[in-house]
MIDOSE-1310 file (N, C-alpha, C; in nm, 2 decimals, decimal comma, always signed):
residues 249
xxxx	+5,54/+1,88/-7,95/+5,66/+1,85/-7,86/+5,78/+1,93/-7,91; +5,85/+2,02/-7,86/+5,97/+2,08/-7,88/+6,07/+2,02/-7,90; +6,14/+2,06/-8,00/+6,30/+1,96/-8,01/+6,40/+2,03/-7,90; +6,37/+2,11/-7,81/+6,50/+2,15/-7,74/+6,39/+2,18/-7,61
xxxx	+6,48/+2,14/-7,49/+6,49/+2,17/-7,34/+6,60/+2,31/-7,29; +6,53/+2,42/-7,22/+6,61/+2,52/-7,15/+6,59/+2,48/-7,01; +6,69/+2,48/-6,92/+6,71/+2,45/-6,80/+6,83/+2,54/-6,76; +6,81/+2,63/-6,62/+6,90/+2,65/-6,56/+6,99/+2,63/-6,45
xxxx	+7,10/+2,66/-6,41/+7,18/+2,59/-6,30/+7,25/+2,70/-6,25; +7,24/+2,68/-6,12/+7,33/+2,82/-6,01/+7,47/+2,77/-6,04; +7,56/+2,86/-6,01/+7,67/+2,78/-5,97/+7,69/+2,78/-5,82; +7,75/+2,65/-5,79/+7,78/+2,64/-5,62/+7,92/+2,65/-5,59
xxxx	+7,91/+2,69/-5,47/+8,14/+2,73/-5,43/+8,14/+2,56/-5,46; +8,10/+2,51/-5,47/+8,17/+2,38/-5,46/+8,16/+2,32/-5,63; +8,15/+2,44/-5,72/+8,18/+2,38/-5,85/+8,28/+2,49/-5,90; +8,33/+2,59/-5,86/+8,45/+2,63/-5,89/+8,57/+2,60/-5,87
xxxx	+8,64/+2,65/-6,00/+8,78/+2,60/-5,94/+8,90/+2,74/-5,87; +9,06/+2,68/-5,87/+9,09/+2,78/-5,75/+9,10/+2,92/-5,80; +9,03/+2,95/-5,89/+9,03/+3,07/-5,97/+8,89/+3,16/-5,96; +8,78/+3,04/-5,87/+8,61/+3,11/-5,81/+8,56/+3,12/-5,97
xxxx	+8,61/+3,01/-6,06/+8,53/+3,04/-6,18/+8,48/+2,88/-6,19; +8,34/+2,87/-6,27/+8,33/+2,73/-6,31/+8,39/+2,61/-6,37; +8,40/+2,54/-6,30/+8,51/+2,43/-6,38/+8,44/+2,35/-6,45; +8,52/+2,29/-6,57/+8,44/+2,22/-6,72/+8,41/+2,14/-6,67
xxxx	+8,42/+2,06/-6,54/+8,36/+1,93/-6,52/+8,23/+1,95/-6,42; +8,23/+2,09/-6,41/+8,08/+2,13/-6,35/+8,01/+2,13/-6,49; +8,06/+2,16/-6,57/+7,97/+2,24/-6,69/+7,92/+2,14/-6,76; +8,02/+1,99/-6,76/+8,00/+1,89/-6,81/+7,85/+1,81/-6,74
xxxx	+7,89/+1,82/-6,64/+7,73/+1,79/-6,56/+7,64/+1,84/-6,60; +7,62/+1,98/-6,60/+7,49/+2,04/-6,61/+7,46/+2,01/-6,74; +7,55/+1,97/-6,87/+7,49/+1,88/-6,97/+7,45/+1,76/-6,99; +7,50/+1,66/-6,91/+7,44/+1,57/-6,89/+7,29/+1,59/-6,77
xxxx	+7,29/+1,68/-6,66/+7,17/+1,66/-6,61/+7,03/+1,73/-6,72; +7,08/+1,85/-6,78/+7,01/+1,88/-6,88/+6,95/+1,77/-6,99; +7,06/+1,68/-7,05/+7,03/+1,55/-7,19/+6,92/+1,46/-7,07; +6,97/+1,43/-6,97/+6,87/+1,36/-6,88/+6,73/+1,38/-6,84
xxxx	+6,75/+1,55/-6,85/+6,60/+1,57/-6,82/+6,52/+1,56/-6,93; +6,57/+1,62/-7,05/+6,51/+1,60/-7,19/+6,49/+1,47/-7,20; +6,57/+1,34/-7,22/+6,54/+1,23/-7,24/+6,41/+1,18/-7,21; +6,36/+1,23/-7,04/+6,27/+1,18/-7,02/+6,15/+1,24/-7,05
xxxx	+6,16/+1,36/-7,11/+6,04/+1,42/-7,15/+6,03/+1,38/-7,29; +6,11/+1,29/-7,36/+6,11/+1,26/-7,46/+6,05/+1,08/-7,49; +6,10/+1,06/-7,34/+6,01/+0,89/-7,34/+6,12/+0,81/-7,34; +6,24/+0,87/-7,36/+6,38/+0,79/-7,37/+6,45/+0,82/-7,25
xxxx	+6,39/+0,84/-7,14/+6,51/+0,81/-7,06/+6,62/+0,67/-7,00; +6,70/+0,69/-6,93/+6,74/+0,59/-6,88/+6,68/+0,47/-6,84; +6,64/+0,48/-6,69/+6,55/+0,41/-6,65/+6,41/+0,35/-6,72; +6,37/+0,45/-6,83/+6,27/+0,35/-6,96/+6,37/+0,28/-7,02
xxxx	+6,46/+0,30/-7,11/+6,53/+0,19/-7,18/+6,58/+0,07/-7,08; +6,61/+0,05/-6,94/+6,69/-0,05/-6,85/+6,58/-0,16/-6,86; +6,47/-0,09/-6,85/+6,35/-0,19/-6,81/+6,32/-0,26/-6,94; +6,35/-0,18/-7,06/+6,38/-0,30/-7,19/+6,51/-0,36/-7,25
xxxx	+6,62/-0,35/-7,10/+6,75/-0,40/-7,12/+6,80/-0,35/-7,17; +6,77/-0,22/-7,22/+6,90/-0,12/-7,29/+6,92/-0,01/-7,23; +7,03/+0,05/-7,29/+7,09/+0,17/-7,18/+7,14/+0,28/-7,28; +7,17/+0,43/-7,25/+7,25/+0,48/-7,31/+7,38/+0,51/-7,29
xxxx	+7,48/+0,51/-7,39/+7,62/+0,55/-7,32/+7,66/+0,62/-7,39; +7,75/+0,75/-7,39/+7,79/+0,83/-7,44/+7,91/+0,79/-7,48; +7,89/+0,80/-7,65/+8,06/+0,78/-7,76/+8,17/+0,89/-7,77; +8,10/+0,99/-7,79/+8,20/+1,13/-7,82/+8,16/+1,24/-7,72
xxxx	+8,19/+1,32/-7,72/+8,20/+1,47/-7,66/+8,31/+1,56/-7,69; +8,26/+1,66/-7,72/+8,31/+1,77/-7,79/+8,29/+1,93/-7,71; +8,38/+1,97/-7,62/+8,29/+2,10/-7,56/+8,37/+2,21/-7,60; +8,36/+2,28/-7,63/+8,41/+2,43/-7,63/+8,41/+2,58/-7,51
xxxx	+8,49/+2,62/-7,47/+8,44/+2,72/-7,37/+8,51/+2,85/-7,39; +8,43/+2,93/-7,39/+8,44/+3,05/-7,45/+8,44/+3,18/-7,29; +8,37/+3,13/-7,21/+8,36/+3,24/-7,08/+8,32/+3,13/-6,93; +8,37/+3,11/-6,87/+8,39/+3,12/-6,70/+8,34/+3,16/-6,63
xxxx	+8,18/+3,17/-6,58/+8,14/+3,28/-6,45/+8,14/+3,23/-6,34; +8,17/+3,29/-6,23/+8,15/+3,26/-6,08/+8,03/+3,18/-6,02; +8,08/+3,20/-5,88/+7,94/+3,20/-5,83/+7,83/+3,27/-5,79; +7,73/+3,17/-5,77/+7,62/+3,23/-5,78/+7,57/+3,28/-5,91
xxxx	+7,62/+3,28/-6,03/+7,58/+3,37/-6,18/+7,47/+3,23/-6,23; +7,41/+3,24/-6,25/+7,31/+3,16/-6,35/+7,33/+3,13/-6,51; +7,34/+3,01/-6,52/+7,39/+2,92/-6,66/+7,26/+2,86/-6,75; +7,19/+2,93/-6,86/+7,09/+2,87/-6,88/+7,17/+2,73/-7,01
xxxx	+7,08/+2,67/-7,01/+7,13/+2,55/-7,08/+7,05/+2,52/-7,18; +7,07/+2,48/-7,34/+6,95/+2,51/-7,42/+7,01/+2,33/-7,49; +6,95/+2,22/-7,48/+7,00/+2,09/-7,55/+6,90/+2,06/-7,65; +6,93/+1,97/-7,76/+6,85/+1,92/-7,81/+6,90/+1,81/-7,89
xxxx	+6,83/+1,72/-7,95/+6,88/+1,62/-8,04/+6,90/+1,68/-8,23; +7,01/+1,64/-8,28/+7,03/+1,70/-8,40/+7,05/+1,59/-8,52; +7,03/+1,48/-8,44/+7,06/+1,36/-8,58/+7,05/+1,23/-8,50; +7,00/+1,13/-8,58/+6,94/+1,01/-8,51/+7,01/+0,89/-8,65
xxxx	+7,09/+0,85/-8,69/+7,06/+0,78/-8,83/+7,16/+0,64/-8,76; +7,12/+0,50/-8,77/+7,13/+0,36/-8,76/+7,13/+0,35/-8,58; +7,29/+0,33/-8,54/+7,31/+0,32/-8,42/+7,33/+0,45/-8,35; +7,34/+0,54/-8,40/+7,43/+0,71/-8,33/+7,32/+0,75/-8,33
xxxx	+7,35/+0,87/-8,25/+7,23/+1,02/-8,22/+7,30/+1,11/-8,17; +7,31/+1,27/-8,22/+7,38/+1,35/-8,18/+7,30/+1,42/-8,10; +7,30/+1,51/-8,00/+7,27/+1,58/-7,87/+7,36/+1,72/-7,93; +7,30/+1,82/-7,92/+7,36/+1,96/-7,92/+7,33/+1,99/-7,77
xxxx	+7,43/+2,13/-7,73/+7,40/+2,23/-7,58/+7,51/+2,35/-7,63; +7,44/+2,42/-7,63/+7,46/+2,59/-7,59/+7,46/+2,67/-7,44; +7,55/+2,70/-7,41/+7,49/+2,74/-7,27/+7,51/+2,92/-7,27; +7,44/+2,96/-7,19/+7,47/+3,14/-7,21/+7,43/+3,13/-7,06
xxxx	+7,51/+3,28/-7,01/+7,49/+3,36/-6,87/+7,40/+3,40/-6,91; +7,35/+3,50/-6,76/+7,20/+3,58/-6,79/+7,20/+3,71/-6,87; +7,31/+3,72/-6,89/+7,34/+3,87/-6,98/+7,34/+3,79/-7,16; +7,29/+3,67/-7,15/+7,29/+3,63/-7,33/+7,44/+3,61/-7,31
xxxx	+7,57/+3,62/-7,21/+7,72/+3,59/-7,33/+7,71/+3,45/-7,34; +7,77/+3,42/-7,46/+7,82/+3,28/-7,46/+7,89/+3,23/-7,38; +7,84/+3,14/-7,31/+7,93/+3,04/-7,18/+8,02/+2,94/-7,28; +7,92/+2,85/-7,37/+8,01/+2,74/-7,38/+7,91/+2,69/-7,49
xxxx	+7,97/+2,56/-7,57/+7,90/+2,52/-7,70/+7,99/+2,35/-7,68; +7,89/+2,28/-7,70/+7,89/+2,10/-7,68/+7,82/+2,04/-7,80; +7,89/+1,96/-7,86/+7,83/+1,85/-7,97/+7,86/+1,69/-7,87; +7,77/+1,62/-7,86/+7,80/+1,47/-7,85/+7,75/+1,36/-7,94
xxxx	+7,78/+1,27/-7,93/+7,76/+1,17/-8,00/+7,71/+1,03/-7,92; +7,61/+0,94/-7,94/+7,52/+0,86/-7,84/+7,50/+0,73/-7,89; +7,50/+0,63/-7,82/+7,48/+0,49/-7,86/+7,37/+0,48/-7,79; +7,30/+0,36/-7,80/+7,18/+0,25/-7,72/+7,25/+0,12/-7,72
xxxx	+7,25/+0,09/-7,61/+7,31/-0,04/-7,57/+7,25/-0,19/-7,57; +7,25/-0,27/-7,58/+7,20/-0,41/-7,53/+7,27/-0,42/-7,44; +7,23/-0,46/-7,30/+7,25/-0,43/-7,16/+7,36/-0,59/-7,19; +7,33/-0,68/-7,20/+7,37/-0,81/-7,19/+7,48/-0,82/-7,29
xxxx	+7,43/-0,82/-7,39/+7,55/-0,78/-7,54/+7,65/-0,72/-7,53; +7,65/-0,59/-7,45/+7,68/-0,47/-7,45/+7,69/-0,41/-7,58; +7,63/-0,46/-7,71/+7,62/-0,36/-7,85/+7,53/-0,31/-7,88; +7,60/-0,18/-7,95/+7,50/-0,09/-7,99/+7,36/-0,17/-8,05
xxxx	+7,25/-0,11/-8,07/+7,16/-0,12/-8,13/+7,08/-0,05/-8,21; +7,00/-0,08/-8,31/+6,94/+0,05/-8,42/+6,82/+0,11/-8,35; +6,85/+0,23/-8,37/+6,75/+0,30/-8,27/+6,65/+0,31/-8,35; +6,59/+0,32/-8,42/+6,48/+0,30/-8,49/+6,37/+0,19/-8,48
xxxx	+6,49/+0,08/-8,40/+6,39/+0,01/-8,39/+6,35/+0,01/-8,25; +6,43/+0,04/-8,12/+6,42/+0,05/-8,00/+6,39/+0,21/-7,94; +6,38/+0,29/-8,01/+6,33/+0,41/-7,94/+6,20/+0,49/-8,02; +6,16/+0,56/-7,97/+6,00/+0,62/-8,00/+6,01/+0,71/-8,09
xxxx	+5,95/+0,78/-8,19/+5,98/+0,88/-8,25/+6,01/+1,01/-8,14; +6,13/+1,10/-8,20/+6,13/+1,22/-8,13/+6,17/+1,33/-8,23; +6,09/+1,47/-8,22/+6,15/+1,55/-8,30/+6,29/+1,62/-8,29; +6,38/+1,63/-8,44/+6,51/+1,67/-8,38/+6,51/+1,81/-8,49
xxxx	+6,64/+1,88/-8,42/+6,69/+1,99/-8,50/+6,80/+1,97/-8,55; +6,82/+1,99/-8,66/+6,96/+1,96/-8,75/+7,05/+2,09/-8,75; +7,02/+2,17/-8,68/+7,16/+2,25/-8,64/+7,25/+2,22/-8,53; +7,39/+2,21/-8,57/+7,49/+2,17/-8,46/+7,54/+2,27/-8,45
xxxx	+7,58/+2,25/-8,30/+7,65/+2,37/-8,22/+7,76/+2,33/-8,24; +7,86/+2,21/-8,28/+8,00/+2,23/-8,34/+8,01/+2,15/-8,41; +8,03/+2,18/-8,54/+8,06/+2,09/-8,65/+8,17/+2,00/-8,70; +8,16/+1,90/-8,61/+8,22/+1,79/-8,59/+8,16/+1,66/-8,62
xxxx	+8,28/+1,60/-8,74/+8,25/+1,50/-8,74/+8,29/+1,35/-8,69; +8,34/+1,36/-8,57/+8,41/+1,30/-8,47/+8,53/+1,19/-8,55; +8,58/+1,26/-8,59/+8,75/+1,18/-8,66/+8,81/+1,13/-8,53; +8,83/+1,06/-8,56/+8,91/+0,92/-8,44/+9,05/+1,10/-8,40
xxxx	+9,01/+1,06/-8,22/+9,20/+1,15/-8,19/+9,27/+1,02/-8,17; +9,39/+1,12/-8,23/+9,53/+1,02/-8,20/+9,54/+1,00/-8,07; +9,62/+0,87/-8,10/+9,69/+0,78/-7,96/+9,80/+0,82/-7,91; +9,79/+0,84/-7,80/+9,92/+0,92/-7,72/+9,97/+0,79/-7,71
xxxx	+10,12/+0,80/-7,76/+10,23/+0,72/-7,74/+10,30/+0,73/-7,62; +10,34/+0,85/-7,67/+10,43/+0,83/-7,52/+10,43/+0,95/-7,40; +10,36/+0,91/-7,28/+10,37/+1,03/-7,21/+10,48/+1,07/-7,09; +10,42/+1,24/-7,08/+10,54/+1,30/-7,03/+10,48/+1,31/-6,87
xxxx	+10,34/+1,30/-6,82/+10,30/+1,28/-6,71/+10,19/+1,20/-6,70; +10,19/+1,10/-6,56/+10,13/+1,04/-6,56/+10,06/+1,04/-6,39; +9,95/+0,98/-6,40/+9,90/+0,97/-6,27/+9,79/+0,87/-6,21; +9,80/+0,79/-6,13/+9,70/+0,66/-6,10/+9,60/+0,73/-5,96
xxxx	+9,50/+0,66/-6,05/+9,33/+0,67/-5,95/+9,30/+0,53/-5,96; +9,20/+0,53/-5,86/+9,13/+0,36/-5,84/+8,96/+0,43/-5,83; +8,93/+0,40/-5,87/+8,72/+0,41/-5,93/+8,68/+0,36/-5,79; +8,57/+0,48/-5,74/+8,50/+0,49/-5,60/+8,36/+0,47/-5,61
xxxx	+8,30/+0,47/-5,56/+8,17/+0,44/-5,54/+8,09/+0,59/-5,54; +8,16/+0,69/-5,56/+8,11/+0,85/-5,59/+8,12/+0,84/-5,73; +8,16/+0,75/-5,81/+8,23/+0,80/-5,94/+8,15/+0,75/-6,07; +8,03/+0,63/-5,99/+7,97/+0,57/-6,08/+7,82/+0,63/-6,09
xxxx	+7,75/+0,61/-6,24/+7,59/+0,66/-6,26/+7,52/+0,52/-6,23; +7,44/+0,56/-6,33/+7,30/+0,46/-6,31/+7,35/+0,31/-6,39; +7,43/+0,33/-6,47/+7,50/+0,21/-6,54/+7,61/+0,14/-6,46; +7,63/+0,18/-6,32/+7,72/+0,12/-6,25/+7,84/+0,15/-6,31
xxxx	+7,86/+0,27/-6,45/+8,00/+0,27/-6,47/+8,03/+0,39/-6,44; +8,18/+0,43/-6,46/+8,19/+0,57/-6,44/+8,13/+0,68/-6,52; +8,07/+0,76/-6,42/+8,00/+0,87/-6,48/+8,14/+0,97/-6,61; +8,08/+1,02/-6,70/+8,14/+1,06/-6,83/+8,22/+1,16/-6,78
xxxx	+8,21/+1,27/-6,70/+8,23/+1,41/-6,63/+8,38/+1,34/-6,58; +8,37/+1,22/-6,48/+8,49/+1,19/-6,38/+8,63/+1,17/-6,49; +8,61/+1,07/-6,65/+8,71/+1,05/-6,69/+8,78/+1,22/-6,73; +8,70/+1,29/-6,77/+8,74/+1,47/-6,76/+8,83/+1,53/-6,65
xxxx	+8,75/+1,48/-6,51/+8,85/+1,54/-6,40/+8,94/+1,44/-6,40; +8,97/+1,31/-6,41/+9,09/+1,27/-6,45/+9,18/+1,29/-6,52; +9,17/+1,34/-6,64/+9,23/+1,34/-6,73/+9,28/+1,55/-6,73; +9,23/+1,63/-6,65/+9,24/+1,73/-6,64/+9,35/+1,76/-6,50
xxxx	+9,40/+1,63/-6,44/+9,43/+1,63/-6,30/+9,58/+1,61/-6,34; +9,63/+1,59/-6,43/+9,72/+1,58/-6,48/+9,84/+1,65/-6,59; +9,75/+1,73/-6,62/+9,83/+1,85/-6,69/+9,92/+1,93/-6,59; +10,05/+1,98/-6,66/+10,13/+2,06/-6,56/+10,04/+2,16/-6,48
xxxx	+10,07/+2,18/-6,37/+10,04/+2,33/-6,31/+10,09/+2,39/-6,36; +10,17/+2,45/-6,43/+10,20/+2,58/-6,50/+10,12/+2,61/-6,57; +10,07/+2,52/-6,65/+9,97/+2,51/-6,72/+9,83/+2,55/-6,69; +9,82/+2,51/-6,64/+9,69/+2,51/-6,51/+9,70/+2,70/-6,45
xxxx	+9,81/+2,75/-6,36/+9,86/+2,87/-6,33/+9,83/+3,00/-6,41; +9,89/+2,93/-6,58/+9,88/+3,06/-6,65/+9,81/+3,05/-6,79; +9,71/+2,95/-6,81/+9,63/+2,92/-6,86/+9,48/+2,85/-6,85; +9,38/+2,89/-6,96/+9,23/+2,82/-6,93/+9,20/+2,76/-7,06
xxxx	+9,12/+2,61/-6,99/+9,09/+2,55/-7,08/+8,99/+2,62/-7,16; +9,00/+2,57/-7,32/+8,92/+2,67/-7,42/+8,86/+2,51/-7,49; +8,87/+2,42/-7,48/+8,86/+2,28/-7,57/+8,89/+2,15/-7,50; +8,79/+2,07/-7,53/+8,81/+1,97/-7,42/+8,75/+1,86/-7,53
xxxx	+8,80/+1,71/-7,62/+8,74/+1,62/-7,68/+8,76/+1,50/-7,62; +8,66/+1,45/-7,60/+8,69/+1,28/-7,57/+8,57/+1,21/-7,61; +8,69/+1,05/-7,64/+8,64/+0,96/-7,70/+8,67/+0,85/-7,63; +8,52/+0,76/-7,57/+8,50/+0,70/-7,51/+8,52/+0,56/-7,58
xxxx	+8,61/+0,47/-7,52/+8,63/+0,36/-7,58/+8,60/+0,23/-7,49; +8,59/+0,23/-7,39/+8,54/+0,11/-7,28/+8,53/+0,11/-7,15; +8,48/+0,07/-7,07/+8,40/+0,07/-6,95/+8,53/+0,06/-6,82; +8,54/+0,20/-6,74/+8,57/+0,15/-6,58/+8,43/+0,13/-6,50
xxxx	+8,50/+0,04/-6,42/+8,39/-0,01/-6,30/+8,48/-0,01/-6,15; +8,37/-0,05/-6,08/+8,42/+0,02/-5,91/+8,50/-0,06/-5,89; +8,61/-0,02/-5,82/+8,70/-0,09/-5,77/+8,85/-0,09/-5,89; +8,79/-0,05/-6,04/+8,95/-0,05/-6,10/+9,06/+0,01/-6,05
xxxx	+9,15/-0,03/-6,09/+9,26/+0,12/-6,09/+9,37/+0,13/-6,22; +9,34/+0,28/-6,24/+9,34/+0,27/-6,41/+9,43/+0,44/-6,33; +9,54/+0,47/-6,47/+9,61/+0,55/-6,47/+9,57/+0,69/-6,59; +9,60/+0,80/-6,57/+9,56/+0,89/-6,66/+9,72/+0,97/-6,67
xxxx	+9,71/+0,97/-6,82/+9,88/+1,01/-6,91/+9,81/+1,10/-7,02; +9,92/+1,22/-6,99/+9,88/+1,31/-7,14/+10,07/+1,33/-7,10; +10,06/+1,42/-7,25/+10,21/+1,50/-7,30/+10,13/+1,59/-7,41; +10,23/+1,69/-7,40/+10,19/+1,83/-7,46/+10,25/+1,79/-7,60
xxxx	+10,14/+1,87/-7,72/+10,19/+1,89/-7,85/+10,29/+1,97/-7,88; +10,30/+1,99/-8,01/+10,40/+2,05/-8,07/+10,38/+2,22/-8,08; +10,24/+2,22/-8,05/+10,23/+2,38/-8,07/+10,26/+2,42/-7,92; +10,24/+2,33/-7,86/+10,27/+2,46/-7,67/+10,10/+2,41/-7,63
xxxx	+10,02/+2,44/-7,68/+9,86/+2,45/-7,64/+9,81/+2,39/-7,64; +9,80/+2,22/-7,64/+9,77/+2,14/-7,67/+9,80/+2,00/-7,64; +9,71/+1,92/-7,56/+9,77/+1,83/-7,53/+9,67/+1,73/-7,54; +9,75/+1,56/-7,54/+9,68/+1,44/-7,60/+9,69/+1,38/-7,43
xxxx	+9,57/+1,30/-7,46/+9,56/+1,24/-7,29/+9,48/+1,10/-7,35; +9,49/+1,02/-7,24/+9,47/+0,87/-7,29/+9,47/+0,81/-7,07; +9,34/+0,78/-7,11/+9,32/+0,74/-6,95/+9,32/+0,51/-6,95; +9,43/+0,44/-6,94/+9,42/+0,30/-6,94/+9,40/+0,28/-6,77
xxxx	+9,37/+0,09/-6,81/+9,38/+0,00/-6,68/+9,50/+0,03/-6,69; +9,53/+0,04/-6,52/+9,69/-0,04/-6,44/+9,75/-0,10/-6,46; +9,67/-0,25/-6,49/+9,76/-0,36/-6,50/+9,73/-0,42/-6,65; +9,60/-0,43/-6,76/+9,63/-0,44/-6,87/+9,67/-0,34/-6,96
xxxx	+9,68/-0,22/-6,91/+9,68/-0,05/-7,03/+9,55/-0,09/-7,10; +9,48/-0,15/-7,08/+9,35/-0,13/-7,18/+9,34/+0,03/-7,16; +9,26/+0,08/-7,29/+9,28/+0,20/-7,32/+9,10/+0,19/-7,29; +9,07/+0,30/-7,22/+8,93/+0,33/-7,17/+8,90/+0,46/-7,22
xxxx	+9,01/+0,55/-7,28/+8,95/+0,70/-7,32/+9,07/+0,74/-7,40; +9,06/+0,83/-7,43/+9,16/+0,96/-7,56/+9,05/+1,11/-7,55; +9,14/+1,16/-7,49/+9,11/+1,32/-7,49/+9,19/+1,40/-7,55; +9,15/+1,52/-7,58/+9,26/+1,59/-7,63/+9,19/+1,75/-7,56
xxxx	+9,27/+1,82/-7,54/+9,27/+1,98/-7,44/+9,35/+2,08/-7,52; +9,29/+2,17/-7,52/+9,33/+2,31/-7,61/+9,32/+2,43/-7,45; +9,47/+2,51/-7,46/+9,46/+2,62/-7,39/+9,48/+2,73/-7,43; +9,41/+2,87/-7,35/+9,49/+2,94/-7,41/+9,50/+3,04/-7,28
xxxx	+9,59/+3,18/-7,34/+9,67/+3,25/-7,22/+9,55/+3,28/-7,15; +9,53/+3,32/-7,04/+9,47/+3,41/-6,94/+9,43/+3,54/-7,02; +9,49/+3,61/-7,05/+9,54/+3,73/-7,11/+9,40/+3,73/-7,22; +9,36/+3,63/-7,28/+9,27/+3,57/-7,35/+9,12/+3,59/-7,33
x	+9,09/+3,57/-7,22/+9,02/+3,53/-7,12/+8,90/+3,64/-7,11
């Protein structure tokens, strides 16, 4: 049995953004449909662990992006598992165009759930053996990001019934385009995202309505984002976004 899955994905006009280049919350998908398909060839998918009342949910994510292709270019996707030890498991992805460039490089970080509990559980004792590879594609050791205090923009969504996966919660990708919907347009205009981290802290479900707030750091490039409920601020996420010029690019 192989420790890594290669899968590829077209891009479609309907996953660019207004630049005709791939947007990170396309790219974010095709890593999660990629960990998905591996799962199951590994005996852990979703749908196996529900039927033993557990679930997976994703704790960290870490992506890096290095190059942008259009449409129509072909994105191969290379994932694998790199570390398994009590409650955690890390997931690597590499992605390259068809010319070999580097697209993009992803580390995450993964719980098993007790459906009922909702707490983690030791995977050792609930999942099957699988082979893993101990090389990470970013060497991260997921240090808590800071808490945005106080922000400089803000903006409210309410959770749709397009927004949710198989866990009935919001899919991982959506809190990304939220939290990406809110950065200045200037920003946006004359820069591309190069870094994207988030850290999953608790569950939207259909029908919330939960606000998304970032403010830029101190260097210019950089900004902290923090997606809460409406009406308690429960804090549901902490991202943090690295840009850089076009010019770059």
């Amino acid at each position: 049995m192989a420790p890594y899955l290669d899968k590829e994905f077209r891009i479609r006009s309907y996953e660019v953004d207004f630049r005709g280049r791939v947007s990170p919350v396309a790219i974010l998908n095709y890593l999660q449909d990629a960990a998905g398909e591996h799962a199951y060839r590994l005996g852990v998918a979703v749908t196996v662990l529900q039927a033993q009342g557990l679930t997976w949910v994703l704790s960290r994510s870490h992506l890096k992006l290095f190059h942008q292709p259009g449409v129509g270019e072909v994105l191969r996707v290379r994932t694998w598992p790199s570390l398994r030890d009590g409650r955690f498991t890390c997931r690597e992805f590499e992605l390259h165009d068809r010319k070999e460039n580097l697209v993009a490089l992803a580390t995450t970080s993964w719980a098993v759930l007790d459906i009922v509990t909702r707490r983690p559980v030791r995977l050792d004792a609930s999942l099957p053996f699988y082979p893993l590879d101990s090389r990470r594609a970013i060497d991260d050791e997921f240090a808590s990001l800071p808490r945005l205090e106080g922000a400089e923009q803000e903006l409210p969504f309410r959770v749709r019934l397009m927004d949710l996966d198989l866990n009935r919660h919001v899919n991982n990708a959506v809190y990304a385009a939220w939290a990406l919907e809110v950065v200045p347009p200037r920003v946006l205009e004359e820069r591309r995202l190069a870094e994207l981290e988030i850290a999953f802290r608790a569950e939207a479900r259909y029908g919330d309505a939960i606000v998304s707030r970032c403010a830029a750091e101190e260097d210019g490039r950089s900004f902290l984002h923090q997606i809460v409920g409406m009406g308690d601020r429960r804090e549901l996420t902490r991202l943090k976004t690295v840009w850089k010029p076009l010019a770059e690019y």
